[in-house]
KOLMARSE-372556 format. One record per residue (C-alpha): x, y, z; residue in one letter. Coordinates in nm, 4 decimals. Layout:
N
[vexnu [X, Y, Z], a];
...
END
This chain:
392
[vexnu [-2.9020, 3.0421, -2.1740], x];
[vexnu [-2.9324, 3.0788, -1.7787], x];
[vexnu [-2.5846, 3.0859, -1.5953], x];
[vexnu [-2.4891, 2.7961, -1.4667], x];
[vexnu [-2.4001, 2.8036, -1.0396], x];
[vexnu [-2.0602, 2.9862, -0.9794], x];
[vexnu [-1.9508, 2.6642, -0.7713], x];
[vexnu [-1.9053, 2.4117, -1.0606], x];
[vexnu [-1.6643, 2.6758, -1.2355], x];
[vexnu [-1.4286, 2.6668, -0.8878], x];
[vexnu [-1.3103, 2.2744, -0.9485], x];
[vexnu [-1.2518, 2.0233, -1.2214], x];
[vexnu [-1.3600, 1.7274, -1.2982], x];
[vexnu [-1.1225, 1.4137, -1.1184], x];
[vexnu [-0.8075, 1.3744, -1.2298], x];
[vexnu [-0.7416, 1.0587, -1.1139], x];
[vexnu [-1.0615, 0.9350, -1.3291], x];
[vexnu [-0.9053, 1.1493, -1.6208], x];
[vexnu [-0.5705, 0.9741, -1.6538], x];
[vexnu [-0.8115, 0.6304, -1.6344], x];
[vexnu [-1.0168, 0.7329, -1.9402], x];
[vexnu [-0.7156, 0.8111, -2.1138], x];
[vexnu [-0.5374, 0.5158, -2.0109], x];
[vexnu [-0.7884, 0.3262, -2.1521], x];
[vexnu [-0.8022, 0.5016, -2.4640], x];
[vexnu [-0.4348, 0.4078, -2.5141], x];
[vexnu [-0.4401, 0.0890, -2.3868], x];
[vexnu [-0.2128, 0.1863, -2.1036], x];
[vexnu [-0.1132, 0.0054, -1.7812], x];
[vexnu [-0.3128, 0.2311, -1.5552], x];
[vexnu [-0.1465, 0.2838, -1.2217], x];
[vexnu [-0.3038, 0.5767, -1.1541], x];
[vexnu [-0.6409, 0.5441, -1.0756], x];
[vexnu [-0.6277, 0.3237, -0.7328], x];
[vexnu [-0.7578, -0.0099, -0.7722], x];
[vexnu [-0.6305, -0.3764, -0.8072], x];
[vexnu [-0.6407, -0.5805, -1.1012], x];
[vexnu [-0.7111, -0.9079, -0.8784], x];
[vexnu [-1.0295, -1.0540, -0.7728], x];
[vexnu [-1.1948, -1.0051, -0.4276], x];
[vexnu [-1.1533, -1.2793, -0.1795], x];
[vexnu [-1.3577, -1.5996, -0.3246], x];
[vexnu [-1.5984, -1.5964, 0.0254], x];
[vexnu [-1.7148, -1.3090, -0.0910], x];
[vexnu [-1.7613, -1.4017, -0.4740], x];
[vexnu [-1.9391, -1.7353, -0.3719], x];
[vexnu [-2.1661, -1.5293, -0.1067], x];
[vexnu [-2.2690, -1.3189, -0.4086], x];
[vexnu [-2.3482, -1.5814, -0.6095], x];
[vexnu [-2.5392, -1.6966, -0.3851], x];
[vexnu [-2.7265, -1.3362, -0.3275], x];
[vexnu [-2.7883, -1.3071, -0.6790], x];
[vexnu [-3.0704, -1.5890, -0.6366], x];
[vexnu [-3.1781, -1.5240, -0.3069], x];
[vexnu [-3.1813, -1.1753, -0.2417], x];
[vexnu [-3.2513, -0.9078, -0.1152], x];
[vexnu [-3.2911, -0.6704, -0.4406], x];
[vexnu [-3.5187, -0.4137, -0.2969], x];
[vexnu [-3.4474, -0.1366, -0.0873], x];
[vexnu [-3.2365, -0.2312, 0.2477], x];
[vexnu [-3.2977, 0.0527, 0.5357], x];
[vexnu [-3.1509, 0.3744, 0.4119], x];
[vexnu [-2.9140, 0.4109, 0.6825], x];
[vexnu [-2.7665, 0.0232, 0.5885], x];
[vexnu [-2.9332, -0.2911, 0.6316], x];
[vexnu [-2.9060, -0.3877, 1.0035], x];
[vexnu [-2.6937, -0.7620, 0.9680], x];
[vexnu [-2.4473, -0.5602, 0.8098], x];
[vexnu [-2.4370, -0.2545, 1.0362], x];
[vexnu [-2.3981, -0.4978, 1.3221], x];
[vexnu [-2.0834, -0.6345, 1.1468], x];
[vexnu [-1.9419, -0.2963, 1.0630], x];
[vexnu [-1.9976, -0.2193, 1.4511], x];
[vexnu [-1.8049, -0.5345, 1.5640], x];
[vexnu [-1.5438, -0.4711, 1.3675], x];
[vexnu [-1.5235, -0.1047, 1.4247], x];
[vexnu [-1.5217, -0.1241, 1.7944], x];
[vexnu [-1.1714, -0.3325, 1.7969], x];
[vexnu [-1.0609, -0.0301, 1.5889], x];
[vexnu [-1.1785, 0.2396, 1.7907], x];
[vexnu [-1.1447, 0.0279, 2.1325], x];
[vexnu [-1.5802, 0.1239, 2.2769], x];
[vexnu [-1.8732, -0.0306, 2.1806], x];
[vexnu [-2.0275, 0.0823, 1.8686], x];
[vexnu [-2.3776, 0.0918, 1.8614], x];
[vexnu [-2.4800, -0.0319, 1.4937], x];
[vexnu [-2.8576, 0.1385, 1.5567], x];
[vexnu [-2.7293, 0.5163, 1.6450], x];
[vexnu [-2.3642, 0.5416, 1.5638], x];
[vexnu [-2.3643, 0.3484, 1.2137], x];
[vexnu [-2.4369, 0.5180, 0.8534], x];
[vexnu [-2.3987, 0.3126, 0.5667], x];
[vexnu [-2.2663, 0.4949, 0.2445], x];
[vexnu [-2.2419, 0.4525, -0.1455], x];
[vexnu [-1.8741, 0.4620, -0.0899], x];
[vexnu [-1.6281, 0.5797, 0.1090], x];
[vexnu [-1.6741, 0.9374, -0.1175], x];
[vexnu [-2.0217, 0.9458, 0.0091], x];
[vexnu [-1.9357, 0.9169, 0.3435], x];
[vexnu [-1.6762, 1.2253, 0.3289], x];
[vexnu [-1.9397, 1.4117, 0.1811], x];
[vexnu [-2.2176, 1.3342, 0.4434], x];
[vexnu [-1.9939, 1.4310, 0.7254], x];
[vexnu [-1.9137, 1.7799, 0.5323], x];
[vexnu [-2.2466, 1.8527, 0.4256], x];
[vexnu [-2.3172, 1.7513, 0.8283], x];
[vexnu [-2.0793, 1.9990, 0.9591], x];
[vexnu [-2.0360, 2.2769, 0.7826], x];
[vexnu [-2.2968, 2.5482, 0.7097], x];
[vexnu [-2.1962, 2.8127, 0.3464], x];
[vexnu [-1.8917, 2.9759, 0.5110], x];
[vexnu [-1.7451, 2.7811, 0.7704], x];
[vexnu [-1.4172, 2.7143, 0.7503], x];
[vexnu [-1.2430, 2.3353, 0.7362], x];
[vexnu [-0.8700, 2.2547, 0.7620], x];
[vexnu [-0.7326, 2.0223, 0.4782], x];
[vexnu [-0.3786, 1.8698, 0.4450], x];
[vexnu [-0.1795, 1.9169, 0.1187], x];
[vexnu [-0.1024, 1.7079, -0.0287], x];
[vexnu [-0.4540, 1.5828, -0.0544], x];
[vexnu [-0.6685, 1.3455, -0.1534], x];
[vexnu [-0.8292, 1.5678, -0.4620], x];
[vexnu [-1.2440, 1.4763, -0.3368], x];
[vexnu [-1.1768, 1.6993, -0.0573], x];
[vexnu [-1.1230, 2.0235, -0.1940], x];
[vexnu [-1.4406, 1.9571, -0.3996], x];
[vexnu [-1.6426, 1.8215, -0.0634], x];
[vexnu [-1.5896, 2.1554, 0.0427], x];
[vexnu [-1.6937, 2.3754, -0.2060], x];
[vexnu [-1.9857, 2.1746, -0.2695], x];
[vexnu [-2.0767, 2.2154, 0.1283], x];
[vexnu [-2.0740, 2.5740, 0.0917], x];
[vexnu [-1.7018, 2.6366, 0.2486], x];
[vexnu [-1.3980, 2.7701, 0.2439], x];
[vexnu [-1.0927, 2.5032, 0.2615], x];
[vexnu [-0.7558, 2.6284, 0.4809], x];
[vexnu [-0.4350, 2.4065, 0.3371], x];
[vexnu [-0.2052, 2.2589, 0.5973], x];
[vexnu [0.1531, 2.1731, 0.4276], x];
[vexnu [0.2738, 1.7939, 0.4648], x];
[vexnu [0.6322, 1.8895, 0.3622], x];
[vexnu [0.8568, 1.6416, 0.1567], x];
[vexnu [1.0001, 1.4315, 0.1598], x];
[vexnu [0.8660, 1.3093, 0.4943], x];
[vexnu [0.5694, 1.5081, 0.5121], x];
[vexnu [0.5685, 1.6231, 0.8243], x];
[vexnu [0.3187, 1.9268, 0.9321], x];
[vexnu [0.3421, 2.2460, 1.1763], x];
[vexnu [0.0934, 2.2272, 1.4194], x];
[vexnu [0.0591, 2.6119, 1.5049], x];
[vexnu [-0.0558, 2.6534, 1.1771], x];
[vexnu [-0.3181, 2.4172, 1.2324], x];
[vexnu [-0.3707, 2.6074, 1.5654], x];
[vexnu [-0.3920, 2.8898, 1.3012], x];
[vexnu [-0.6386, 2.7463, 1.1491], x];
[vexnu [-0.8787, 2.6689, 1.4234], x];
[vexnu [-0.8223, 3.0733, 1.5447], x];
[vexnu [-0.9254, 3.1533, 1.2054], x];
[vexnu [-1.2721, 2.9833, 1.3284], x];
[vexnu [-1.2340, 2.6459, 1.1077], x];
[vexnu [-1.5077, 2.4184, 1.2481], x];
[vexnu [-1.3306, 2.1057, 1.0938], x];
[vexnu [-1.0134, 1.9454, 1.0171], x];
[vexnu [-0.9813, 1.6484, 0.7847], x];
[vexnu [-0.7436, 1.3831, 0.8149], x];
[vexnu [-0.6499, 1.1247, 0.5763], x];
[vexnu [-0.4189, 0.8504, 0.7248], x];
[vexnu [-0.2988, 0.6910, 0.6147], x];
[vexnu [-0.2789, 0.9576, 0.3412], x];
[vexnu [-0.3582, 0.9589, -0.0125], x];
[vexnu [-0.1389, 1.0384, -0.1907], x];
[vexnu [0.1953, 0.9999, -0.0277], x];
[vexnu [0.1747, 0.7204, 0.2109], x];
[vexnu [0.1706, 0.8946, 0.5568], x];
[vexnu [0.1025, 0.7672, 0.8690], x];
[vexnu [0.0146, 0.9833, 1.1590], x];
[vexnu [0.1748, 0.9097, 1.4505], x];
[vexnu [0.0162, 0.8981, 1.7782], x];
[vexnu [0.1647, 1.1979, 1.8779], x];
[vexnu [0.0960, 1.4286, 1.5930], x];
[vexnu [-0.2519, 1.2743, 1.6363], x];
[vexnu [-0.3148, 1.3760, 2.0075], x];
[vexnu [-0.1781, 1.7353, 1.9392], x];
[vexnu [-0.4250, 1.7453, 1.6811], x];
[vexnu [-0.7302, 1.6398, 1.9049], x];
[vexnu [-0.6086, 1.8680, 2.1873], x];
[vexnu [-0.6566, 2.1644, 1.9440], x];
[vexnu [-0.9690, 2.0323, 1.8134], x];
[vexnu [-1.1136, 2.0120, 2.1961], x];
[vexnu [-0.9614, 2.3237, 2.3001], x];
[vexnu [-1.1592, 2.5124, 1.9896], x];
[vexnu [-1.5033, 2.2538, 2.0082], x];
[vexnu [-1.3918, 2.1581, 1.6534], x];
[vexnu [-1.4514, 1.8209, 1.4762], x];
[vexnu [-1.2101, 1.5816, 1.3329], x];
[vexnu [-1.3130, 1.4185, 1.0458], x];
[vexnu [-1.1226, 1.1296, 0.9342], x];
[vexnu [-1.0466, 0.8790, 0.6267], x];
[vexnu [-0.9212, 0.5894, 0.7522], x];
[vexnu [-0.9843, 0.3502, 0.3999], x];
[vexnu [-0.6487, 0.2780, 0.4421], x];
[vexnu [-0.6301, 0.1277, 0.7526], x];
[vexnu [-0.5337, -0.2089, 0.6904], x];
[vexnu [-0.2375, -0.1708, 0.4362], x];
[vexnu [0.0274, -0.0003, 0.7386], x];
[vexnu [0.3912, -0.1442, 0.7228], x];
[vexnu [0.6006, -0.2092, 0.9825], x];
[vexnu [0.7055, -0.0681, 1.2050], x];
[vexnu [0.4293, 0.1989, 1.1321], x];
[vexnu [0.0918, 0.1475, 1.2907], x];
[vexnu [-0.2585, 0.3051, 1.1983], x];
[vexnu [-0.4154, 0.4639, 1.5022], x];
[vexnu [-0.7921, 0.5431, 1.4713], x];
[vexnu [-0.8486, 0.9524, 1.5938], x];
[vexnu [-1.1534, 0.8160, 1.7779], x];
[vexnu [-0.9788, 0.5793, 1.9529], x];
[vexnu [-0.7824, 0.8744, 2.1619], x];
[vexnu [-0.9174, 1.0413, 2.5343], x];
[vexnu [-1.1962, 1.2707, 2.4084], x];
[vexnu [-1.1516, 1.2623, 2.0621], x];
[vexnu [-1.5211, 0.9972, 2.0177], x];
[vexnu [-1.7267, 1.2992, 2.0425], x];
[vexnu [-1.5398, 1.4938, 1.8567], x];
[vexnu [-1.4786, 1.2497, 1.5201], x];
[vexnu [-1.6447, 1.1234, 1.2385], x];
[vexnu [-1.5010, 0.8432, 1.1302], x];
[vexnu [-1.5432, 0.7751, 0.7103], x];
[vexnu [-1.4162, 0.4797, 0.5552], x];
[vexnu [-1.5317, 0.1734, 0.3115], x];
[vexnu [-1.4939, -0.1817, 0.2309], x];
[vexnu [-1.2934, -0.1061, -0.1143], x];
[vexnu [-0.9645, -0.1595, -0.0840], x];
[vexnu [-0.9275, -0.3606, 0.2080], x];
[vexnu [-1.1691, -0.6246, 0.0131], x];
[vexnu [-1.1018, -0.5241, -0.3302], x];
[vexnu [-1.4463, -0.4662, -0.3852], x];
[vexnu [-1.3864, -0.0735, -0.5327], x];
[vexnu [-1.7099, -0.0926, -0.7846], x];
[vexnu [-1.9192, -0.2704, -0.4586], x];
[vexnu [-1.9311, 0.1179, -0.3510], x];
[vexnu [-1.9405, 0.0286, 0.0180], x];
[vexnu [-1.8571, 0.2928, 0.2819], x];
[vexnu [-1.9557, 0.3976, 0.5941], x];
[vexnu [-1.9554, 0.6647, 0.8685], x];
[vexnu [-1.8684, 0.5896, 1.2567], x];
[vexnu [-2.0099, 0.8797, 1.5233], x];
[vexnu [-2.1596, 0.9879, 1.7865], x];
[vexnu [-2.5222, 0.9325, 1.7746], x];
[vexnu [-2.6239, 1.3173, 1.7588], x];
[vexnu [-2.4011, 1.3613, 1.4475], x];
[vexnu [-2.5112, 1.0267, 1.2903], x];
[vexnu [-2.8869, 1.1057, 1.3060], x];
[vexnu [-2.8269, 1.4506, 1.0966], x];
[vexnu [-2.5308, 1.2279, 0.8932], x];
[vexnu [-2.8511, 1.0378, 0.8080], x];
[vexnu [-3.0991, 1.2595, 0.6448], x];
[vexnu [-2.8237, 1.4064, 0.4395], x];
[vexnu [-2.7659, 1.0367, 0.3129], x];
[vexnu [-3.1678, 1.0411, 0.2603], x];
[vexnu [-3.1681, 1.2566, -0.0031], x];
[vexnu [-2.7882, 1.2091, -0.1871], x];
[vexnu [-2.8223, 0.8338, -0.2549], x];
[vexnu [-3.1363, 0.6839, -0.0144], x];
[vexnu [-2.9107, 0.3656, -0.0005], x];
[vexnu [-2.6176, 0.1728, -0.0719], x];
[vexnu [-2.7321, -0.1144, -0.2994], x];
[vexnu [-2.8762, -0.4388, -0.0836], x];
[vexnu [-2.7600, -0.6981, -0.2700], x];
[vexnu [-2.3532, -0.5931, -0.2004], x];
[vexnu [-2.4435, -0.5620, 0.1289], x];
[vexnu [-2.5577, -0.9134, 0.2232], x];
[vexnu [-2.2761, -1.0518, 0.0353], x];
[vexnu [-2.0554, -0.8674, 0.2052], x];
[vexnu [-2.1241, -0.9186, 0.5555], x];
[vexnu [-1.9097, -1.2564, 0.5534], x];
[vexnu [-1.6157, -1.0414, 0.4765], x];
[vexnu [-1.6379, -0.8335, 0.7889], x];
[vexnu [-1.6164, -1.1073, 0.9718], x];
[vexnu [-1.2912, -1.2464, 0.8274], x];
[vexnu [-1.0613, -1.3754, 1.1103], x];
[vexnu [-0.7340, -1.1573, 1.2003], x];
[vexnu [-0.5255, -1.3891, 0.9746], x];
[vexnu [-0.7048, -1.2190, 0.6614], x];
[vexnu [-0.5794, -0.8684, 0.7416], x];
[vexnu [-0.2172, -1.0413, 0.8242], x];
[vexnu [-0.1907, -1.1819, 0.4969], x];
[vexnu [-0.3755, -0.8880, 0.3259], x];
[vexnu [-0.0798, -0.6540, 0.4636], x];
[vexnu [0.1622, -0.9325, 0.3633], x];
[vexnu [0.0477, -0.9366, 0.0556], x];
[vexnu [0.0573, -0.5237, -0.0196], x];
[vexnu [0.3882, -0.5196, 0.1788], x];
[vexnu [0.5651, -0.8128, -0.0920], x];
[vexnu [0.4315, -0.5714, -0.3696], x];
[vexnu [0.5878, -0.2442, -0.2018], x];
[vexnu [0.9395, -0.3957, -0.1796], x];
[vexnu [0.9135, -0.5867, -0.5308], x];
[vexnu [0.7739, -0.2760, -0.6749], x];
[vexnu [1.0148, -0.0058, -0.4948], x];
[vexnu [1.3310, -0.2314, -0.6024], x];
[vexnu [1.2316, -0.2183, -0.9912], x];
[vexnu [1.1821, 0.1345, -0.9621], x];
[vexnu [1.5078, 0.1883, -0.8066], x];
[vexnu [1.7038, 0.0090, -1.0741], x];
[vexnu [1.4877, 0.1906, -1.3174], x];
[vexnu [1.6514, 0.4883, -1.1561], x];
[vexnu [1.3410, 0.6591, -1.1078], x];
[vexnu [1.3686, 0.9166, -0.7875], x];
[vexnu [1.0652, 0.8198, -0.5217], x];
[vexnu [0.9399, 0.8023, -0.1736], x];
[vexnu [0.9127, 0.5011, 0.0393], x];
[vexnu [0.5465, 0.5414, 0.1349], x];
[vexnu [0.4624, 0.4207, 0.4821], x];
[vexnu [0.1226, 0.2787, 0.4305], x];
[vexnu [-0.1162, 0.2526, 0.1346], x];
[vexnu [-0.0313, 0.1456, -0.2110], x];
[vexnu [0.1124, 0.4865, -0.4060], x];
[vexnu [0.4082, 0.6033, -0.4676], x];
[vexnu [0.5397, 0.9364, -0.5573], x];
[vexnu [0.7448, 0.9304, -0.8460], x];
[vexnu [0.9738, 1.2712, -0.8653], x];
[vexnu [1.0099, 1.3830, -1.2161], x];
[vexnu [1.2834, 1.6547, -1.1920], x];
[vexnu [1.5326, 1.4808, -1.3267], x];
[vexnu [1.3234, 1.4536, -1.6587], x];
[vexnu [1.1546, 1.8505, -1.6324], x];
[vexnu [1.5119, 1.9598, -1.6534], x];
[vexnu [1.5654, 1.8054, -1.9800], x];
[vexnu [1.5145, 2.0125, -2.3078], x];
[vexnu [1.2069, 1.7642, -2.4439], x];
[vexnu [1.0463, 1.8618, -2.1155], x];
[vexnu [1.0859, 2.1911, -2.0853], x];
[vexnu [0.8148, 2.4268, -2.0076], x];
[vexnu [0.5720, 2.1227, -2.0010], x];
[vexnu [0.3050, 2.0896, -1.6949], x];
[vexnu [0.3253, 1.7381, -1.4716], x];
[vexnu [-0.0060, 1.6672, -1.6755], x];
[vexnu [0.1511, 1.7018, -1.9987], x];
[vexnu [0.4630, 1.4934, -1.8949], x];
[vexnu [0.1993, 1.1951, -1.7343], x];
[vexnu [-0.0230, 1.2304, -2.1056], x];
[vexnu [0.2960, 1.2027, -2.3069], x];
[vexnu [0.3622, 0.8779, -2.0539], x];
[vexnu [0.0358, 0.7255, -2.1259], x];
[vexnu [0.0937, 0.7594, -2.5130], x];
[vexnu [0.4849, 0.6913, -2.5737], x];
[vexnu [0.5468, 0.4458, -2.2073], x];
[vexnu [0.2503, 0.3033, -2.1663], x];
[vexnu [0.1702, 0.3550, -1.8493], x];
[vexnu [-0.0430, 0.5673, -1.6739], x];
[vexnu [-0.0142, 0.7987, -1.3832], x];
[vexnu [-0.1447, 1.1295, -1.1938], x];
[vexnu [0.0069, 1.4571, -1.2058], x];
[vexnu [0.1054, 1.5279, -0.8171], x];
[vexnu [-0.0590, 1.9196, -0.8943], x];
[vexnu [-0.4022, 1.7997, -0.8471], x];
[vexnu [-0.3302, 1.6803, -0.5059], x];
[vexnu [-0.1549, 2.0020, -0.3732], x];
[vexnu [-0.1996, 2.3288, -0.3177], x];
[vexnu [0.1481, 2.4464, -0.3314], x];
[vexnu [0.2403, 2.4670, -0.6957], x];
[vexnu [0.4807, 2.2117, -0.7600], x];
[vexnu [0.5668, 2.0789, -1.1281], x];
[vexnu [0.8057, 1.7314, -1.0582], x];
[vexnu [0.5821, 1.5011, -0.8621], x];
[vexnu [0.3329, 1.2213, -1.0556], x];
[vexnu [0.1710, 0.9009, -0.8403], x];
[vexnu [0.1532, 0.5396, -0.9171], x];
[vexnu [0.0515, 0.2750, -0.7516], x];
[vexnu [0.1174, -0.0918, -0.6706], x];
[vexnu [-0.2140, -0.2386, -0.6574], x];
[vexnu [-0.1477, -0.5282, -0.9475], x];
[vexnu [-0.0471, -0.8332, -1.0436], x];
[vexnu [0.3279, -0.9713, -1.0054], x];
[vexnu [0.2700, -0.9939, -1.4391], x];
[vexnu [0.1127, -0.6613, -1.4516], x];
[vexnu [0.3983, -0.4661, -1.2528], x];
[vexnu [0.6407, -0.6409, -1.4130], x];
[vexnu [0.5227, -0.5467, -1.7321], x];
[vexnu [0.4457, -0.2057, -1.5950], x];
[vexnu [0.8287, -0.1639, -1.4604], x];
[vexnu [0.9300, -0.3186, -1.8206], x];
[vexnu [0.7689, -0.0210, -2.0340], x];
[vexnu [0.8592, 0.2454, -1.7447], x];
[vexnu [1.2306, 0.1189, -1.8192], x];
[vexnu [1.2045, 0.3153, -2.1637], x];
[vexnu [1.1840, 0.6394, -1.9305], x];
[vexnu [1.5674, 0.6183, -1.9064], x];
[vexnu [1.6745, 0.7158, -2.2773], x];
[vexnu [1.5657, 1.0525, -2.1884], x];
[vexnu [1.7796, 1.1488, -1.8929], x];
[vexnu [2.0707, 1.0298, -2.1188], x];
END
């Protein structure tokens, strides 16, 4: 048989999507792949409904049908404080993973270099390789995950053409602070680099913590691609909704690369969920109200579980640190995959190793997440109890 390409041998397949297959195998509580267990907000529901009969179910304009561009725009330009022109700065996505992979395949040419922060969210590494180049890791150190900026300065001498910034981050619940951002776009405009950000998270940020859109800064517009969706701030994850914000000349090439991966995100979601874009303020208050009740309910079980874990600033994971439990003799010599597998089968509950988000090797970090029901985490904090037999 003919070889198969040497680039499919340099990455796995997702994790994250893993530990859900196996979840469901076992009939786990799966809190590691990052979705809610709730329904979207009922304007949207009822707006479907009322799609389903009226349409459209053809093909919308492959760069996003142009009622919900417009809303995207409107919403956008409060974000990234300038008028967003929903014609030439606008690319609808399948997904916010699309979108990442649009602005890579966009940038880079086989070769080029791009920054990426470890930990990481794991698409990257693979959006990358599939674009032909060569990813340079950038430490967030724990606890706090903080970052050197020469070696990103490093990185841009090196000749990387691209940085990518998650925040707030995936996995550990950074937020960037304004600072740390503008030393980052200084570098970027000092070496003609581009920024390209994932921002999906922009909406879950707790106090006193605010997100701060890179595009938003002096002279970072022309210098950003902006990537985000409609998943998690709607919970509409299987709607496959994202979208990338630009300047016009990197749209238009953003475009034909979406052309050819997907033609179009699917019409029908679209329509229906235009009415969500145009929620009042009060639905992202009580959306972060509602994330920031499940952090503190969540974190408190955990910490009378006795279970060792960061206090993330944004987003809805949590890094559990497993140390405690690697150090034991059951444990010993096993991988953070093994230890979240044996989880799945003899807890219950499902998580992700934290190896396939860094680069470092590390061995005593896993991620869950938040993202459930007040019965669900309760039930999920219930079986996680079990964990503390074996530090005994």
């Amino acid at each position: 048989m003919p070889f198969l390409s040497e680039r499919v041998g340099t990455f796995t397949d997702s994790v994250i999507r893993r530990m859900t297959r196996i979840s469901n195998e076992y009939g786990a509580i799966n809190l590691s792949q990052g979705f809610p267990d709730f329904p979207p907000p009922k304007a949207l529901l009822d707006r479907l409904a009322d799609v389903v009969y009226s349409g459209p179910h053809q093909y919308a304009v492959t760069f996003g049908a142009p009622n919900f561009r417009a809303a995207l725009a409107k919403k956008a330009s409060k974000t990234i404080n300038r008028g967003i022109d929903p014609d030439k700065e606008v690319l609808v996505t399948c997904g916010g993973t699309e979108a990442m992979m649009c602005a890579m395949m966009t940038v880079c040419d086989p070769g080029d270099k791009v920054m990426v922060f470890s930990p990481f969210y794991e698409n990257y590494t693979a959006d990358a390789i599939l674009s032909g180049a060569e990813p340079i890791y950038i430490p967030l150190v724990p606890p706090n995950y903080n970052f050197d900026i020469n070696l990103i300065e490093a990185g841009f001498k090196q000749g990387a053409k691209a940085i990518i910034i998650c925040n707030p981050s995936n996995p550990c619940g950074k937020v960037f602070s304004k600072k740390e951002l503008e030393a980052i776009g200084a570098l970027a405009i000092k070496y003609d680099a581009f920024v390209i950000t994932d921002e999906v998270y922009e909406h879950m940020v707790y106090a006193p913590k605010k997100h701060i859109s890179v595009a938003s800064l002096p002279g970072m517009y022309e210098h950003t691609i902006t990537c985000s969706s409609l998943s998690k701030t709607y919970s509409i994850t299987g709607w496959r909704l994202g979208y990338l914000i630009g300047p016009e000349y990197i749209i238009d090439s953003c475009k034909k690369v979406h052309d050819f991966l997907t033609i179009g995100a699917a019409s029908p979601l679209q329509e229906a969920a235009v009415c969500g874009l145009e929620f009042e303020d009060d639905y992202y208050k009580e959306l972060l109200q509602t994330y920031t009740e499940k952090r503190e309910y969540f974190l408190k079980g955990l910490d009378e579980i006795g279970l060792k874990h960061n206090v993330p600033e944004a987003t809805y994971f949590v890094m559990l640190d497993i140390q405690d439990f690697m150090n034991k003799p059951k444990f010993a010599g096993w991988s953070d995959l093994e230890f979240c597998e044996w989880m799945v089968k003899e807890i219950g509950v499902a998580a992700v190793p934290g190896s396939s988000f860094f680069k470092e090797p590390i061995n005593n970090l896993i991620r869950v997440h938040f993202a459930r029901q007040k019965e669900t985490l309760d039930e999920a904090l219930a079986r996680l109890a079990k964990l503390k037999q074996y530090l005994d």
